[in-house]
Structures are given as structure tokens and as C-alpha cells.
N, C-alpha and C positions, 0 to 999 in steps of 0.2 A: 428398623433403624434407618434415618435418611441419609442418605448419599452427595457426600459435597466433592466438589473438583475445584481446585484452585488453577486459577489461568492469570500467567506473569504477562504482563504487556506494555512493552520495552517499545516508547516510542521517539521522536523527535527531540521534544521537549519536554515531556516526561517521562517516569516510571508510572507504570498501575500494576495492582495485583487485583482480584477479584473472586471471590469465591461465589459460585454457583451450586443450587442445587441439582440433582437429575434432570428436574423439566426445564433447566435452562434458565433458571429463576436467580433473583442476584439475591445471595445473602448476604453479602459486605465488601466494602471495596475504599481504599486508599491510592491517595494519589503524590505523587512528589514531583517537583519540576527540577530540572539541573539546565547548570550553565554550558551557553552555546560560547564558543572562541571563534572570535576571524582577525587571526596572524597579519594574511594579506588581503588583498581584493580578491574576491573569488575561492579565498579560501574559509573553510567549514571542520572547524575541529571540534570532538567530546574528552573530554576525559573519559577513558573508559573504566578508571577504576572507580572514578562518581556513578557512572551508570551503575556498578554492580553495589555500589554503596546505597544508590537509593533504592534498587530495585530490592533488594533482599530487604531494606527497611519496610516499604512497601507491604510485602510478602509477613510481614511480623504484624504489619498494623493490622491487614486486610483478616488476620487469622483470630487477632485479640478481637476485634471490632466484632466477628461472628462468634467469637466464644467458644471457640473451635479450637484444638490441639491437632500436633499433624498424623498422629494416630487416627483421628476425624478423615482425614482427608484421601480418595483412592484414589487420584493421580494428579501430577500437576501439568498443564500442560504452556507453551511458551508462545510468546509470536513477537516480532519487532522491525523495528524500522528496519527497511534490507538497503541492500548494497553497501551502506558503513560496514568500515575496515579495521579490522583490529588485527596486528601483529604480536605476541609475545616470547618469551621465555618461556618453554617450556621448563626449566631445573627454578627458576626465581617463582615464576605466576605470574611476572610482572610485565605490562604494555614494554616495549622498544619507543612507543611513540604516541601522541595522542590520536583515537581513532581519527580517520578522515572520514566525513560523512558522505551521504549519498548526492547532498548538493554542492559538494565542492569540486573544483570547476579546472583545479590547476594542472591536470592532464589532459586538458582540453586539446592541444597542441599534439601532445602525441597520439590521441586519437586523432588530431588530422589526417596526420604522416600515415598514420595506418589505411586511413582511406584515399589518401593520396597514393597508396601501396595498393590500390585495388582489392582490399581485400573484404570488402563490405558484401560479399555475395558468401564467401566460406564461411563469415562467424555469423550471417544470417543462415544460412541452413542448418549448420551444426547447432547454434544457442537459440535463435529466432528471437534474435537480439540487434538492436543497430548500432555501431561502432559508438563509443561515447561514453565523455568520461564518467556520466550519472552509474557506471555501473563498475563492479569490484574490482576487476581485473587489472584497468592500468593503476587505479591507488595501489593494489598491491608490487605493482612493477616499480612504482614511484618508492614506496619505503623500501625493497630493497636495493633500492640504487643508489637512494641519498640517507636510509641512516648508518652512521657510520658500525662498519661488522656487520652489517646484515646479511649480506652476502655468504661471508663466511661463518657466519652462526646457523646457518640456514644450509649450508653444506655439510655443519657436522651435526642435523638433527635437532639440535636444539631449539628452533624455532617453531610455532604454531602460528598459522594464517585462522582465520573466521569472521564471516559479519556476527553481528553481535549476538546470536540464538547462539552460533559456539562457542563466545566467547562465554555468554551464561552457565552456558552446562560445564564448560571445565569448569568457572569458580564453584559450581552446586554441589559437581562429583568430585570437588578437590582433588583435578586435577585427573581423574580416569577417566574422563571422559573427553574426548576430541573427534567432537561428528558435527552434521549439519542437518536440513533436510530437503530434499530436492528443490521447493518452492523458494531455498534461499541461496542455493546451489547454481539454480538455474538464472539467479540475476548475477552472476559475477562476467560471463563472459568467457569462460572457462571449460564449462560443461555441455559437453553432449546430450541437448534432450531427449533425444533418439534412443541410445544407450542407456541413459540414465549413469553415464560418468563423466570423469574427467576426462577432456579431450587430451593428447599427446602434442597432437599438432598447432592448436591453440595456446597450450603449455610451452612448445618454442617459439611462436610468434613474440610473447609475454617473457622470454625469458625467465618461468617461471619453476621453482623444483617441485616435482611432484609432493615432496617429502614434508612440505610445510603443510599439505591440503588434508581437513577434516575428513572423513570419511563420511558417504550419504547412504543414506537411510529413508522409507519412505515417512512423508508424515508421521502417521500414527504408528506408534514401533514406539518399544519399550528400551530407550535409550542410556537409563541405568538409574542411580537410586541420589535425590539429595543428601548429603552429609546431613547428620545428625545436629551436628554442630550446629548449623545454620538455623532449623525451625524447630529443635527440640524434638527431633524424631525422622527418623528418613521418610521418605515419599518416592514414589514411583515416577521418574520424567514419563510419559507417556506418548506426547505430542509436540510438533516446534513445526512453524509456515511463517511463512513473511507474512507480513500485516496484509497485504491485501487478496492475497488466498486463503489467509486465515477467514477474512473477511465476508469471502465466497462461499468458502465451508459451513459458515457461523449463520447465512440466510438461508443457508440447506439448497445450494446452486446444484443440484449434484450429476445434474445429465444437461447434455447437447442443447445451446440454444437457449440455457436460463443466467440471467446478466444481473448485476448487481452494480449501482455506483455510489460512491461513497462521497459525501459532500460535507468536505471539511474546508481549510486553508486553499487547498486544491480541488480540484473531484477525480476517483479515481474508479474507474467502471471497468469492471473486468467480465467476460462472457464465458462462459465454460464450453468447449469444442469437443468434450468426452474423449474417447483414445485417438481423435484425429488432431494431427499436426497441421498448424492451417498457415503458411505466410501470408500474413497480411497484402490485399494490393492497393489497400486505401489507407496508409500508412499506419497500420498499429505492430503491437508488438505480440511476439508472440512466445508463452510463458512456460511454464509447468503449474499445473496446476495441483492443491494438496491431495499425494495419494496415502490412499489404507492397506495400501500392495504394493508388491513389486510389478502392478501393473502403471505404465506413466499414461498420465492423464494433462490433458492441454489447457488452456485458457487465451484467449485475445483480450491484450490492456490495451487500454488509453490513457492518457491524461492533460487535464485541465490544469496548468499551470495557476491560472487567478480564478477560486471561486468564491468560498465566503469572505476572501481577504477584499475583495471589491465592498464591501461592507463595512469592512474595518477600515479604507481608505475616506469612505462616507463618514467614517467617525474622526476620524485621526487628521485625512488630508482634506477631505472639502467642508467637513465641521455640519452637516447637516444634522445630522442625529447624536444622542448625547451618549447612547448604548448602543449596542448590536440587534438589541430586543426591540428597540423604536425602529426599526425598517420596517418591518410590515405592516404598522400602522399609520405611518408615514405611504408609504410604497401605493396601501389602499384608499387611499385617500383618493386617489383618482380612480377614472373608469379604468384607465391603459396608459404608456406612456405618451401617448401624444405626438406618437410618430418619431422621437429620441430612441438612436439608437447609441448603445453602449457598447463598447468593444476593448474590454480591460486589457489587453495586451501590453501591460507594465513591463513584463520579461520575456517578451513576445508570445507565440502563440503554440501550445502542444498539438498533441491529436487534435486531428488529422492532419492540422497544415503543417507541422514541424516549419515554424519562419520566427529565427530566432532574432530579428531585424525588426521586425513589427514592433510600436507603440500603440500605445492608448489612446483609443480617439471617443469624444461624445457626437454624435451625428444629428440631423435634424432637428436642431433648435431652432425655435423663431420667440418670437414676445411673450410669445404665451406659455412657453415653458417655464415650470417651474421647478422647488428642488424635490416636490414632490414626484414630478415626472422623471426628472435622473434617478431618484429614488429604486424607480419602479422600472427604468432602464437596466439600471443594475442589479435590482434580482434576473432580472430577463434574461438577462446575458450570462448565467451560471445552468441557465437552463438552456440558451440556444447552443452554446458551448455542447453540452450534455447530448444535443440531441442529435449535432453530429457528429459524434462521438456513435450515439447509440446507431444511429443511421448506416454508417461506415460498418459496425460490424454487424450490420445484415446484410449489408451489399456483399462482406465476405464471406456468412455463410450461404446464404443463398446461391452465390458463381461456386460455393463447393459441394452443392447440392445439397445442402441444409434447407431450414428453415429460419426467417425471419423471429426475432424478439419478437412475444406475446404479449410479456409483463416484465417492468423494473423493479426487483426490491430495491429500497434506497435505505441508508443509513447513514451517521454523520453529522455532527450540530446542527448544522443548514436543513436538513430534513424534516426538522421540528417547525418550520415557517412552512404552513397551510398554502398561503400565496405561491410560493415556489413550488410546491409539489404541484400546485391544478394546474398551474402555469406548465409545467413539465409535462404532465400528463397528457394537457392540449396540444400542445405541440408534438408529442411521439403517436396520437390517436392510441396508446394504448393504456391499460390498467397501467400507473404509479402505486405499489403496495410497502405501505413502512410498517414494520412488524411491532409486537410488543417489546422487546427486548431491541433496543437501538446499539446496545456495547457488542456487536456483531463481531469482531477482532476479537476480543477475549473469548465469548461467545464460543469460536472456532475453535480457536487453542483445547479450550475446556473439551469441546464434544471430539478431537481429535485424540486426546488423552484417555475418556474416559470409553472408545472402543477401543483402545488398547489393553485397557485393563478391564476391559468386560464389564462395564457397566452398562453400555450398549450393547443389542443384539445385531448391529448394522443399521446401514444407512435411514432404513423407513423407520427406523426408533427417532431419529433425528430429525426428519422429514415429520413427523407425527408431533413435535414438540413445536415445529414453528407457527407461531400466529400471528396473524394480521392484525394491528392496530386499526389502520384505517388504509382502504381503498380508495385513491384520486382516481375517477373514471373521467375519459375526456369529454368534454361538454361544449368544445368548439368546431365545428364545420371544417372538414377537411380542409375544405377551398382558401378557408380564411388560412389554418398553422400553415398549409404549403405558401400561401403568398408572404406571412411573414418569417416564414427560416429565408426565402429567395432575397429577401431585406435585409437579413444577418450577415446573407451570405454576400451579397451585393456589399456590405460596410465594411466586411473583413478582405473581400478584394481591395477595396479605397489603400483602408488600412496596411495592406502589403504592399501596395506600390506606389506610395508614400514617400 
């Protein structure tokens, strides 16, 4: 009898649900988009009772479309967009408010005050996190401040805090279920990586009541069972990570030193540090990565604010290509850019510079550019981006007596353009390796779920399912990728002091 795992994947702008089978194989998959809200400037709201509307829809289609009942199914496992905040009722089920996302901006301010409080060295050692409002902690301080009762709903128990993995499992376990799991735990600002709890002292900085916070769990852990109600038969929750440990999990990251980056909207590269806790000295962040124990396990992020969206700006703002799919035949059209250097800093600039001041600039044009050469600027620049990114977290293992990245798995729409990848590859001198299976997010969730219910015998079962699509091996002369990252890097100074 074959073995299917259904993996829910709650992201930005969509729901997906996906069924897999054991080898990690996609047997059906649906997808739904829901509506993003911006109130104010800088503000970012979901409905959160549309997330769980599409995603359970999702989860219905993905199950008919394989033909599958959820007696079929040994576990399901979760992952989603992190740091979005959802507050509710616990006695009603119902939001206080609509979630705030991860990129809403409107406690920007009071993370100042906090770091104007000097306190950017304490909730970096305890979270291995930097002050700011990308992360759960002050939206949750923000709703109970300003929606009206929250304070005192929340003193007499009746409140529930979660990013969006808890808000999933209470609706699945109607309601018996109020957990997290470390990987989404660890973005709020909140939690002691170290411990693997909630901090106290963090908890009064935040004004926050213990009473409202999920309980954590590792990763994979049998979390409790779907209502019936919902797919026609209960199912095992087995597994829940934030998308981008999911992500880690899902290329089979699973020891010291092996990095993954994800090239989407943004690129989001995370490196696995095994049980060492590493602060970054070259500006990244440092995470939890998904554990199978109650052993905690580490990760160093990055992120790339503008990656494949420089692409979508080629379509949308300078009109050169008519799809996303014409850049790289556009891009190839020439030898190289032509000495055009691109430096998309729309919203200024993530890893490693953190220079949230910087714009966008095009460099080195003269007559003979053409929009084929900004074309081919602009895939460039998702890779020079990328490679200081990858760069930065060797310098950090290495000063912790590690070892330097060997090989990137990548995953991610942008992954799919051949040009980007060798381009990538030339410039790190090392293996670019994009696997068969590119839904690496779902991917996770699924093989996090499916050791928890035993359908794996451990890690090297998981390690033994992944394969390689195609290997970018680099094909450029050191001398030349070091002279042009020094050109990158050389544009993005211009570019910040500007």
C-alpha cells in the first residue's frame, strides 16, 4: 500500500496544500490566493479567517485531485509564512483583529525606543534576533494595546496569541490545540533559543502575559489529530516550521555547513550551524532551526529584499519584456552585461548591509547599452546579492572554526532560469545544485510529519530521497568572479552614500 503525507503551506499570498508520496514525489496539489489589506502606509493586514478558509479549501482540493480520502493519508504536516500575528478568542475561535503580517512596519517606532533603550545586545543573545518590527513580538504588544479589551481579555485567559502554524492547528483540532514549533517560535522575539522557551525577561520588556503564548513543541512531534469534520476523517498533525526551515529541512540541510537559498520575490538563504549557536559578525541573523527532538538545533538567515521582483519591475516598470519567462532569452542575448551594473535597492538593501536608505541605481551605461544588457544586469544582481549573502556566512563559520559552504541547494521560481544558476555558481566557485523536487517548503513539512508518524526511519531515509536535477558547476576563472563581486561591491557603496 503507498504512503501519501499531505503538507498545508500557508504562505504570503497564497494557500497550497500538497500531497506527497514517501519518495517525496508530488501526487496533487492546489493552490488559492487571498486578499492582502494596507489600512495605512506601511501597514500589512490578512484576514485571518480567509487564510484558514482557503487553506482547508486547499487541503479538500489537493485530497479530491489525488483521489485520496484522509483514511489515505499518515500525517499531515504545516509550514507558513512566520512572524504574521494573529490574536483570538479563545471561548468565540474568533480573530480580536485582522492578522498583522511579517512586513508591516507600524511598530517600527517602538522597536526604535527599544534600541534607543540599549537593549539590542540582550534580545540578540537570548533570540539571535535584531530589534525590529519584521518580527512577532511588538505586533503582538501593538494589539494588546490598541484593540480595545485586549488587555483585559487576556488577563482573564481568554485570549490566544500565534503566528499563523497555531493559528491553523487550533482551527484543525477545533480548538484543543494551542502550540507552535520552535522554528516559529524563535521569530517572534520572545523565546530563548538557548532554552528552547519563552523568555521572562523579554516577556516584561514587551509587556507581554505569559498566558496568551502557545506552547513549543519540537518540529516534528505529534501535535494532535484534525477534526473529522474538516477532511472527512481525522489525520495525525505531525509536523509545523516556518517556511524557511521548512525549506532547509525539505533540501535535506541536515548537519553543519550545508545552505540552501530560496529565490523567490526575495531570496531567502539560510545555513544550518548543527547544535552550535553562532551570532552573526557579518550581519545575519541567527535562528532555530527544525528540530526532531528536544535537541535545539541552529541556522544563520539572510535576506534579499529585491530578487525575482527586479524581473517583475523589467516587466511592469521599464516595459522591456512582455513575461517573466522572456528574461532569459532576452538576458542571453548578449555575451555579459557590458559593464551595467544593477543594484535593485527599491526598499533598500537586506543582508549583509542592513541600509534601509539605499535606492536603486543602474551603473555603467554608455551608448552601447542596451535593454538587453540591463536585462542581464538584472538577473546579475539576484546573484551578486546571493553571493554575499553566501560569502558572509562562511566568514562566520569559519571565525567559529567551521567550515566554509561546499555546495548551494537553491529552490524557488527564479531557480528555474539556467542563466541565473551558472551565473551563481561562477561567482560562489562552488557546485549550484537544484534538486528534482523544487516545492522544498511543502517538501519539509511533509518529511517532518512523516518521522513523526513513522514513516521514516530518520534522517538518512530523507537524505537518501533527495536528487539532483541538475548541477551548475562553476566555469569562470576565479580572478575574473573575484574582480566582479569587487564591482558589485564597489556600486553598492556608490549606492549607500548617495
Amino acid at each position: 500500500m503507498t504512503t501519501f503525507l499531505l503538507a498545508l503551506d500557508q504562505g504570503t499570498s497564497s494557500s497550497r496544500a500538497i500531497v506527497f508520496d514517501a519518495q517525496g514525489q508530488i501526487k496533487a496539489q492546489a493552490q488559492r490566493e487571498f486578499r492582502q489589506h494596507f489600512p495605512q502606509p506601511g501597514w500589512v493586514e490578512h484576514d485571518a479567517m480567509e487564510i484558514w478558509d482557503s487553506q482547508l479549501a486547499t487541503a479538500r482540493e489537493a485530497l479530491a485531485k489525488a483521489g485520496l480520502v484522509a483514511a489515505d493519508i499518515s500525517a499531515l504536516g504545516l509550514t507558513n509564512q512566520r512572524e504574521t500575528t494573529v490574536l483570538w478568542n479563545r471561548q468565540t475561535g474568533l480573530p480580536l483583529h485582522p492578522a498583522i503580517v511579517w512586513q508591516d512596519r507600524r511598530t517600527a517606532a517602538l522597536c526604535a525606543d527599544l534600541r534607543a533603550q540599549g537593549l539590542t545586545p540582550v534580545v540578540q543573545e537570548k533570540t539571535g534576533l535584531v530589534i525590529d518590527a519584521y518580527f512577532s513580538g511588538s505586533k503582538l504588544k501593538w494589539l494588546l494595546d490598541h484593540v480595545p479589551g485586549a488587555r483585559e481579555q487576556a488577563a482573564r485567559g481568554v485570549l490566544a496569541f500565534g503566528t499563523v502554524d497555531s493559528w491553523l492547528l487550533w482551527r484543525l483540532t477545533e480548538g484543543r490545540v494551542h502550540a507552535t514549533d520552535v522554528t516559529n517560535a524563535s521569530r517572534t522575539m520572545l523565546f530563548n533559543v538557548h532554552r528552547n522557551d519563552w523568555d521572562d525577561e523579554l516577556l516584561r520588556l514587551l509587556d507581554i502575559p505569559r498566558e496568551v503564548l502557545p506552547a513549543v513543541h519540537p518540529s516534528s512531534h505529534h501535535y494532535g489529530q484534525v477534526s473529522a469534520a474538516h477532511l472527512g476523517g481525522e489525520i495525525a498533525i505531525g509536523g509545523v516550521a516556518g517556511d524557511q526551515q521548512s525549506a532547509l529541512f525539505g533540501q535535506a540541510c541536515f548537519e553543519a555547513g550545508m545552505a540552501k537559498n530560496t529565490y523567490g520575490t526575495g531570496c531567502f538563504m539560510l545555513m544550518h550551524t548543527g547544535g552550535q549557536f553562532q551570532t552573526s559578525a557579518n550581519g545575519l541573523i541567527s535562528t532555530s532551526a527544525a528540530q526532531i527532538d528536544a535537541k535545539p538545533r541552529y541556522a544563520l538567515e539572510g535576506s534579499v529584499f529585491i530578487g525575482g521582483a527586479v524581473v517583475q519591475w523589467l516587466r511592469d516598470g521599464l516595459q522591456v519584456i512582455e513575461s517573466s519567462g522572456a528574461v532569459q532569452a532576452l538576458a542571453a542575448s548578449v555575451p555579459d552585461s557590458g559593464g551595467v551594473m544593477f543594484v535593485p535597492a527599491f526598499t533598500g538593501l537586506g543582508a549583509p548591509y542592513w541600509n534601509a536608505d539605499a535606492r536603486g541605481a543602474i551603473l555603467g551605461l554608455t551608448r552601447g547599452s542596451t535593454s538587453a544588457h540591463i536585462a542581464r544586469a538584472a538577473l546579475e544582481s539576484i546573484a551578486f546579492q546571493s553571493a554575499a549573502l553566501l560569502q558572509a556566512m562562511s566568514r562566520d563559520a569559519v571565525a567559529k572554526g567551521g567550515m566554509a559552504v561546499s555546495e548551494l541547494r537553491v529552490d524557488g521560481g527564479a531557480c528555474a532560469n539556467d542563466l541565473l544558476m551558472q551565473f551563481q555558481a561562477d561567482l560562489l566557485g562552488i557546485p549550484v545544485v537544484r534538486p528534482q523536487v523544487i516545492e522544498t517548503t511543502a517538501l519539509g513539512a511533509a518529511y517532518l510529519a512523516g518521522l513523526s508518524c513513522g514513516v521514516y526511519g530518520g534522517l538518512s531515509d530523507l537524505a537518501g530521497n533527495w536528487r539532483a536535477e541538475r548541477v551548475f558547476q562553476p566555469a569562470m576563472g576565479r580572478e575574473q568572479a573575484q574582480e566582479l563581486m569587487a564591482n558589485w561591491e564597489r556600486a553598492v557603496r556608490q549606492v549607500c552614500t548617495n
